[in-house]
Every structure is written in C-alpha cells, then in structure tokens.
Residue, then its C-alpha position, 0 to 999 in steps of 0.5 A: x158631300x151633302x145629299x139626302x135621298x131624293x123624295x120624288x116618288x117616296x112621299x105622298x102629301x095627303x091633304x087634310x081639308x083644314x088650312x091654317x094660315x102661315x103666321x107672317x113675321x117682321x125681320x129685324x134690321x142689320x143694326x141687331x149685334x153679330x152672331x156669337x162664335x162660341x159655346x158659353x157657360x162652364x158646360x159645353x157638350x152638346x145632346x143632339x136628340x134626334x126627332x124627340x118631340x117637344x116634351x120627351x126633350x123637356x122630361x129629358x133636359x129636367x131628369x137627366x141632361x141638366x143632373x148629368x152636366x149637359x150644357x145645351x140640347x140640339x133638337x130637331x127642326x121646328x117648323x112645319x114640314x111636309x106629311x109622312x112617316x119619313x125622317x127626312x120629311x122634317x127637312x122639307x119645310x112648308x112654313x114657318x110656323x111653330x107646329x111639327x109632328x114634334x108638338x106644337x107652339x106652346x108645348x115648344x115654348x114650355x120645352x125651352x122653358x123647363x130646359x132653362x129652368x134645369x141649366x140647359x140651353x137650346x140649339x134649333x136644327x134650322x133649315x134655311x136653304x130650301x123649303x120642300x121637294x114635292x113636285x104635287x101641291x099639297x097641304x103641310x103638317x099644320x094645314x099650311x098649303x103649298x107647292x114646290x115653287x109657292x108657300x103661301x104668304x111666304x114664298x112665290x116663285x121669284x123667291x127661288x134659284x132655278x139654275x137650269x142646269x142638268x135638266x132638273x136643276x139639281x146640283x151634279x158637280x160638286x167641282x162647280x160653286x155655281x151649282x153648289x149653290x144655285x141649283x137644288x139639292x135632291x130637288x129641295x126648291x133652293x130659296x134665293x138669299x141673296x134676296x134681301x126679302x128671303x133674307x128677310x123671311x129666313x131672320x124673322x123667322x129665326x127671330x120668333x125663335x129667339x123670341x122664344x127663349x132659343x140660344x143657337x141655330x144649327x144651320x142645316x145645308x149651310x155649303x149651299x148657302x154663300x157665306x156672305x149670305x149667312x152672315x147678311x142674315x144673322x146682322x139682322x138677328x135680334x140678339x147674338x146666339x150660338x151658331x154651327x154651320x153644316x158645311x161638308x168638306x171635300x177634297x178639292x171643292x170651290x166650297x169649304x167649310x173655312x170659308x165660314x168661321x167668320x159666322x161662328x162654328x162649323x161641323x168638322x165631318x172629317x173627325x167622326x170619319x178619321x176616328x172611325x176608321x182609326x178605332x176600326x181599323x187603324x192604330x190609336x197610336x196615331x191620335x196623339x196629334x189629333x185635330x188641327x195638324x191632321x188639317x181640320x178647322x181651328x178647334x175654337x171654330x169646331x164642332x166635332x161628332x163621332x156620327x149624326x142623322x146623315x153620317x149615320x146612314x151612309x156606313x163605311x168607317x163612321x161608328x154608329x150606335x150599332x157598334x156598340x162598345x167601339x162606339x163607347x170608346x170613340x166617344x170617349x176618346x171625342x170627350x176627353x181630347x181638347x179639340x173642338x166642341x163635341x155634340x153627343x148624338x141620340x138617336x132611335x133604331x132603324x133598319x133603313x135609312x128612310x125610317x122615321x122615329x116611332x110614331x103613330x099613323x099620322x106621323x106624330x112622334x112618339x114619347x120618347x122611352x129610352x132602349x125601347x126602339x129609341x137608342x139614347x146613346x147619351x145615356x150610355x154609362x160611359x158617354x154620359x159620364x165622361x161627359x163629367x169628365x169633360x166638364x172637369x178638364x175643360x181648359x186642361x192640356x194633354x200631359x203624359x201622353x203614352x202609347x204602345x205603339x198600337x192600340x193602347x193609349x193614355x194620356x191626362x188632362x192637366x192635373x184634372x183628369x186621366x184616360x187609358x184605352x186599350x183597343x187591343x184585342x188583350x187585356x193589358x195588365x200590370x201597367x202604373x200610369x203616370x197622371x198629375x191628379x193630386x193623391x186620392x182615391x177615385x171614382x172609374x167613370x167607365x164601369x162606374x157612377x159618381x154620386x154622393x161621394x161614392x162610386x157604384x164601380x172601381x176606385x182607383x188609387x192615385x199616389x203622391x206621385x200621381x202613379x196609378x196601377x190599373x187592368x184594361x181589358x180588351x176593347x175597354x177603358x179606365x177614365x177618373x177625374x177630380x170631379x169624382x174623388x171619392x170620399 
C-alpha cells in the first residue's frame, strides 16, 4: 500500500522573512493530443537518480548515462516544496514553481538541455495528488508562503477533499475507494481533481515543464487519483509524453493498477517483491515463466524495478543496494528478461528511512560524488553494462531456456545475446551452453568492460554451433551479446 510516514511532528517549517510570489500558469484546453503509452527510441532503460541536484544529473546524463546507452533519467520532483532536511519533504509541495533544494529554473532548464544534447530524455517524478501535510503555516523552499489547506494564488480550501472520515481524514481502509481516493495520505491536504480548476492548475503546471524540453511525467500517489481523473488532465496536455502511474497493487483492493493502462504505463511493484524473494530465498528455476503469467500487467503496460525510493525502505523480500552482489544479479536478470520497461535505481546511503541525501545546513542537495555517501548503483559493473545488453536484444525472444532445477539459469535472447546465473552456493563448472549468437569471441560484460573492440575482462568463445564452455562461480554470473564482440 501506498504510505510514507506521517510528517506531524517530524518538520519544522522555518520562515524565511522573504516571499516569492508563486508564478500562476495557463492550462491548455482538451484538444491537446493523448498521452503517449510507451518509451520511444532504440534505448529504453531508465536511470531513476533519486534526489541528485539539477547539475549532478546534467554532468551525469553527459559523462555517463548517455556514453553507457542510457535512453531517459528519472529525476526527482521539481517544485517547490516544504523546509527540512527530510527525503520526503520533496513530496510535500507548496507551489509550482521551478525552485527545490535540487537548483533552480535556469539550472533545471540547462539540465534538460545538456541531457538532450548527450541522446538522454527526461522523466519528472511529478506530485499531483497533494501539496503539503503541515499543519502550521509557513513559507516554502522558494519563499512561497502557505498553509495545510491555502497556497497562494494557487489553492484555497474548496480546492481540497475533506472526506471526514476517521477523525482526520486520513485514508484507513484500503478495502474502500472512497477513502483511497478522497481522504488523505499521511495527512498530505488531497487536491480535488474532479475540479475542472485543480485540473487546470495540475496541467499548467505540468505544461511549463513540457515547455521546458520534458519528455514524461512519473505520477507519483496515482492510486489516489481516479483514473478518469488522470486522463482528463493529461487531454489538456500540450504535446504527447511518456507517462508511468505509481498505483500499488493490492490483493483484494477496489483500486488496481489495470484500471489505468489506458494512461499510459503503470509501475508493476509486484516484480521487485516476487524477485526478491526468489533470489533470496526461492529457486530461480521458477522465472522461466516470469511476468504476465505470474498475473502482472501487460508487459508493453509495465514499468518494472528491483527497488525504489519507497520499497527501498520497507525491507522485507526487496533487494536494495545493501545486498550488494544479489542486488547485481536481480538487476541483471530485470535487464536481460523481456517483461516490462525497467528503471535502474540510484540511490545514497542511509541509516533511516527519513535520511535525506547529503546536503548542507539548509537542506540544499550536495553535488552528487559516486560511492562517496552516494551509492550510484547505476554505476556498478554489472548493472550499467547490461544495460548494453539490454539495448542489444531489445525485441528478441527468450530461447534455449536451461535450469538446474534450482538455482542455476540460463537462457539467450534470440540470436543477440546470452545470460547464465548461478545463484548456487557452488561454483558451477564444466558446463557448455547453448546460445544462437553467430561464432566469435566475446566480451563478459559481467566481469569486464566493452570498449574499442576489446575487453578489460573474460572473453568468451562462441562456436559455429553457438556452443560455449564457461565456470560460474558461486552468486555470480556469465552475460556476452552482439554488441560486444571483440575484435
């Protein structure tokens, strides 16, 4: 279910003694073209850099997500937001104006620009359900002053639901529809959007961004938003963008994630759960039938993860960066199998689940240096080159599945490319597999990096058969494609 800890109690809001008026923006009418449904281009992985700062993600997108075949970076929320030190205080908007303690305007819009200019496209974390949870008025990142039920120029209390359920309008039951999506998340002030005015705030808003160069819109608290609802405000988009819908599922639930295909993609949260607990615990025998006959969404309407800023924090079978080699290989396996459209997550170092990312005194989010309390999982060897591999088989069917019955597995991608994992506590040795890549030598994308025609790692052999021999040690893996033959 969708919750993030209450902030009664947690934030204080300081006032700052300067406002800033909040920029007011025109919606577009519903003539404007339908919300594209899919990724686009030859290169769909997704980079989620969780709370990097406007210029951290623009040195990013140039020096490595675009070189590493990268298609689009995820950033975190854009607007101005609630004071503190907080993660979550970025899902607490006061405004709309572009101004976060991840940078400004200009240096948003210089992000957008070098990331195009390096073949990468953007996706906003956009938070259109609520603005803040703050009971005590205050002043926002930006200087925007607000209270829980007024944001000026943009929202008044008539703009809200107020459920009255449960004493504090906060959502209890997640058996009810009404309450899902009526009442309050962790008391976040829950924007009427059957309201053809909040509708018109919400598009005009995400219609500055698209003025802005943006290319999708993650829509973060999308279970508590009607469908019908969604839709009404992306007709009044300007021009037709990616769109992925965080919409938890729940057994049993009125609201579920198929209810919104028609917007466009929906996160798929049963994947990251059901793999983790297969690589922790299971038998990765059982994948061979992974995805839409384990009951999950259409894979064409999928957006899969092994973690995120949320699961991340909630433990139990999800891998996170602190699994460090299981972690590798269950994002392995997400980039090599063909369900769904994968987002790779980047995250920083925390020791509790309120943490924010390394800041200053203020709040302001730190330049972004990787293994140095930031964990730039997208960086790892093995995730960011199969993510090579993943652009190399795109469109490929699984062929010449093998398992041990086990925890061993392997299986090719049409005539592109080849996976073995041996999560066996033993080295698995002696074995030729079976791939339909054409004879050559090549590149272990594993252990190794594909640059020039060579390869820092093992290489190897392919036959006229398609036959290779290769060791797998324990809790490790064997991947080649035919993007990286050598020589």
């Amino acid at each position: 279910m969708h919750r993030r800890r209450s902030p009664s109690g947690l934030l204080t809001v300081l006032v700052l003694a300067a406002f800033a008026a909040v920029t007011v923006f025109t919606a577009v009418g519903p003539t404007a073209p339908p919300a594209a449904a899919s990724l686009t281009g030859s290169k769909k992985v997704i980079a989620d850099l969780f709370e990097w700062n406007w210029n951290s993600v623009a040195n990013e997108c140039q020096s490595f997500l675009g070189p590493r075949g990268y298609g689009y970076v995820q950033v975190s929320p854009p607007q101005e937001h609630v004071r503190g030190q907080q993660w979550w205080v970025a899902y607490q908007p006061v405004s709309y104006r572009i101004e976060s303690r991840k940078g400004n305007r200009a240096e948003f819009q210089s992000m957008v620009n070098a990331c195009h200019g390096a073949g990468v496209k953007i996706i906003i974390d956009a938070v259109i359900n609520h603005m803040s949870g703050q009971e005590t008025a205050g002043f926002g990142w930006a200087g925007g002053s607000y209270s829980h039920y007024s944001y000026t120029n943009i929202y008044q209390y008539q703009d809200f639901h107020h459920c009255g359920r449960n004493g504090n309008d906060d959502i209890v039951n997640y058996q009810d529809r009404y309450e899902i999506q009526n009442c309050e998340l962790v008391n976040l002030a829950d924007l009427a959007t059957e309201s053809e005015y909040v509708r018109g705030r919400i598009a005009g808003y995400l219609n500055d961004l698209l003025s802005l160069g943006v290319d999708g819109f993650r829509i973060d608290a999308a279970k508590h938003i009607p469908s019908t609802d969604i839709a009404a405000i992306e007709a009044k988009l300007t021009r037709s963008v990616y769109i992925v819908q965080e919409v938890i599922y729940g057994a049993g639930e009125p609201v579920q994630p198929g209810e919104y295909v028609g917007n466009g993609d929906v996160h798929e949260f049963r994947y990251g759960r059901d793999l983790g607990r297969i690589f922790r615990t299971g038998k990765l025998s059982y994948l061979s039938s992974f995805g839409e006959a384990w009951g999950y969404l259409p894979s064409d309407k999928a957006n899969v993860f092994i973690d995120n800023h949320d699961t991340q924090r909630q433990g139990g079978d999800i891998l996170t960066y602190k699994d460090n080699g299981l972690y590798a290989l269950a994002n392995a396996f997400m980039l090599a199998w063909p369900y769904g459209s994968p987002t790779v997550m980047s995250s920083y170092d925390f020791s509790n689940n309120d943490q924010g990312p390394p800041s200053d005194n203020i709040g302001r989010t730190l330049d972004t240096t990787c293994f140095s309390g930031w964990r730039c999982e997208h960086r790892w060897q093995v995730i960011a080159n199969m993510v090579g591999f993943h652009n190399a088989v795109d469109g490929t069917p699984v062929v010449n599945w093998y398992d041990n019955g086990n925890n061993q597995i392997a299986f090719g991608r049409g005539s592109a490319g080849y996976l073995t994992i041996n999560n066996e506590g033993y080295a698995v040795t002696g074995r030729r597999y079976h791939s339909n890549l054409p004879a050559g030598r090549y590149c272990d994308v594993i252990h190794g990096d594909f640059t020039g025609g060579s390869c820092t790692g093992p290489v190897i052999t392919v036959d006229t058969g398609g036959w290779f021999g290769a060791d797998v040690p324990a809790h490790d893996a064997v991947a080649i494609h035919a993007g990286a033959k050598v020589g």
